[in-house]
C-alpha positions in Angstrom: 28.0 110.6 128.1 30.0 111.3 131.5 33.9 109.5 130.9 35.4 108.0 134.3 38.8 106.6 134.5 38.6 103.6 137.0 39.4 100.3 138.0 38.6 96.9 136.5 38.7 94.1 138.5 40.4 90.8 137.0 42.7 87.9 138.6 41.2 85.0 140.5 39.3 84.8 143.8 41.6 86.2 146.3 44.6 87.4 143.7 43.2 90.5 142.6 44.6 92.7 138.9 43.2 95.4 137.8 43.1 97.1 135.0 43.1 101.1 134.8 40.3 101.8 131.9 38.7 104.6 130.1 34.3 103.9 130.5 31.5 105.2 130.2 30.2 105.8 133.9 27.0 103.7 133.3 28.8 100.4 131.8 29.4 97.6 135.0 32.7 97.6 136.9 34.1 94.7 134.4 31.9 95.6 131.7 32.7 97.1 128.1 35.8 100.5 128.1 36.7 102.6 125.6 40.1 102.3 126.4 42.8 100.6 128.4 45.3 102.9 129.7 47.1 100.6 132.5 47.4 98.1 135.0 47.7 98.0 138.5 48.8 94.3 140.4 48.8 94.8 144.1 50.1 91.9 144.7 53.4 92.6 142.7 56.4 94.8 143.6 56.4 96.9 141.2 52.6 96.1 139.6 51.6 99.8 138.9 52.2 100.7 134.9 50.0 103.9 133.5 50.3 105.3 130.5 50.7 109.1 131.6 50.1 110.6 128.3 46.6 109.2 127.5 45.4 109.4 131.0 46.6 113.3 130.6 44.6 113.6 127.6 41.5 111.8 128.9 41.5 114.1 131.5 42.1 117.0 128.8 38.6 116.3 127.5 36.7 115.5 130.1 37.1 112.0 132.0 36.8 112.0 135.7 39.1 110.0 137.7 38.4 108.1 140.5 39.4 108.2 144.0 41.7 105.5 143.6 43.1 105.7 140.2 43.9 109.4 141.0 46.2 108.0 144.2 47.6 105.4 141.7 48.3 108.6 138.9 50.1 110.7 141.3 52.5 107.2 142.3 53.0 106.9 138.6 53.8 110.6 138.2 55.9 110.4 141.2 57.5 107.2 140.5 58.4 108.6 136.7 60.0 111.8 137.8 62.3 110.3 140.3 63.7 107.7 137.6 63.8 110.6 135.0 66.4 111.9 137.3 69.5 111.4 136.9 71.6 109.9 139.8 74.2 112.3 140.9 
């Protein structure tokens, strides 16, 4: 069973949301995940929230990200060390 961490498409026609999941790679793009580690709203300022620690540990066993949720890990990553930080 090959693990893939990727997008799942949700929202109305036009208004996209996604949804960052854990899948098997031969379930549909919308179909059944093992696990739901995030969402991403392009739409929204701020719309990108991961949960770094299970996608770490996904990756720890196995799961292969996609192009695009691998872009949207490093933001998050990026994004979480800066407000970690404090402001001098």
């Amino acid at each position: 069973m090959a693990v893939h961490i990727r997008l799942a498409r949700h929202g109305s026609k036009k208004r996209p949301f996604y949804r960052v999941v854990v899948t098997d790679q031969r379930n549909p793009r919308d179909g059944r995940f093992i696990e739901k580690v995030g969402t991403f709203d392009p739409n929204a300022e701020k719309g990108l929230e991961l949960n770094l620690a299970r996608v770490a540990y996904w990756k720890s066993v196995g799961a292969q990200t996609s192009a695009t949720v691998e872009k949207l890990v490093k933001t998050a990553a990026k994004s979480e060390s800066a407000s970690a930080e404090p402001a001098s």
